[in-house]
N, C-alpha and C positions, 0 to 999 in steps of 0.2 A: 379241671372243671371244663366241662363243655360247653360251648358257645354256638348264638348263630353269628356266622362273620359275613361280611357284604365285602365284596374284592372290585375294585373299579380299577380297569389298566383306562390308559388315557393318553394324550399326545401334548404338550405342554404349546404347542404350535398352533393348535386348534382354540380351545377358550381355556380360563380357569381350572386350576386342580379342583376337583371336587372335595368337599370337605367330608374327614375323614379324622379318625383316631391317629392314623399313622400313614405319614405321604412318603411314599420313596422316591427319591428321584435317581433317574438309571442314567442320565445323560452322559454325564462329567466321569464317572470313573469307568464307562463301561463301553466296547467299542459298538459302535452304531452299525449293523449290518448294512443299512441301507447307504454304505460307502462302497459296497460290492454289489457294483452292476448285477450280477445273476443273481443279486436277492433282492434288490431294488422293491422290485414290485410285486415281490411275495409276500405274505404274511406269518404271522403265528399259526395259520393254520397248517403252513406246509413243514415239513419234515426238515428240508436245509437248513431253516433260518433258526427253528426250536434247537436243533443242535449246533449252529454256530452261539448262541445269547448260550445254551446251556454248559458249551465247551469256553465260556469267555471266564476267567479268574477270576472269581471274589461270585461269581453269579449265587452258585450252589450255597455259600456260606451265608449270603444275604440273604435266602431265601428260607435257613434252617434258625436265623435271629430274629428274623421279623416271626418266625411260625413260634417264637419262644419271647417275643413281646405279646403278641395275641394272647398264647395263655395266660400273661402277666395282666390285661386288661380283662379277660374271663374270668379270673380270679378275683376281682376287686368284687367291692362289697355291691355295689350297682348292678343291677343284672340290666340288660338291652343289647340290642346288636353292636358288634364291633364290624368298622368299619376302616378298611385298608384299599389308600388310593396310589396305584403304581404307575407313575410316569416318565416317557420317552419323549422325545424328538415328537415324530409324528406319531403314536399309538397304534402303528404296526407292528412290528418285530421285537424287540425288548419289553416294552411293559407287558404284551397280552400275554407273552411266554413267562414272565415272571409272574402272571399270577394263575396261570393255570397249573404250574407248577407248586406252587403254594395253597394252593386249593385243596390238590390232589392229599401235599403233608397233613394240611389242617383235617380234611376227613381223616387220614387215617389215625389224625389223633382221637377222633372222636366229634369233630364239630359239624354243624351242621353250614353248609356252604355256598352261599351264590356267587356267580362272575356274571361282569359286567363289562363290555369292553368297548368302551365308549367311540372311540374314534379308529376303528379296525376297517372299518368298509370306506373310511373316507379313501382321498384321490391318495396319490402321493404327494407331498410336500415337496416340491422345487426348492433347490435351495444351493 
């Protein structure tokens, strides 16, 4: 069954997760590009960092269970938007690649899809 789904990536560094059907948090098992200098201060928009987070282990599989919990809430007898909040460190490089990634599966299952990437333009986090 198809769904509209709302996708918020986010920086756990910045404010509060958003509230959401389902929060992933990418911190703890998944390595943080922003430990390599030449990706530091790049984003999900540029090409290097989308293939370091999409070349990192476990990314690809998290992204094909959370797209197969969504249809589990699409499916429930409640029809309204689901709502999926993906968070990193700062909400540059891991969460916004993780959910544009999951966007892309969710339409082609059929869903209808927004992204929202809350904290991608902020500074970088010092840390």
């Amino acid at each position: 069954m198809s769904a509209v789904v709302e996708i918020v990536s986010f920086g756990y560094l910045h404010a509060e997760p958003p509230t959401a059907h389902l929060t992933i948090d990418l911190r703890h098992h998944f390595r943080d590009p922003h430990v390599s200098p030449e990706l530091r201060y790049m984003t999900a928009e540029d090409e290097p960092v989308r293939a370091a987070v999409l070349g990192t282990p476990g990314i690809p599989e998290l992204v094909a269970a959370t797209a197969t919990a969504v249809g589990a809430f699409a499916a429930g007898p409640s029809a309204g938007v689901v709502t999926v909040a993906d968070g990193c460190a700062g909400g540059r490089h891991r969460a916004p690649t993780f959910a544009l990634v999951l966007a892309d599966l969710l339409r082609l299952a059929g869903h209808q899809v927004t992204v929202t990437h809350r904290d991608l333009h902020r500074p970088v986090v010092q840390r």
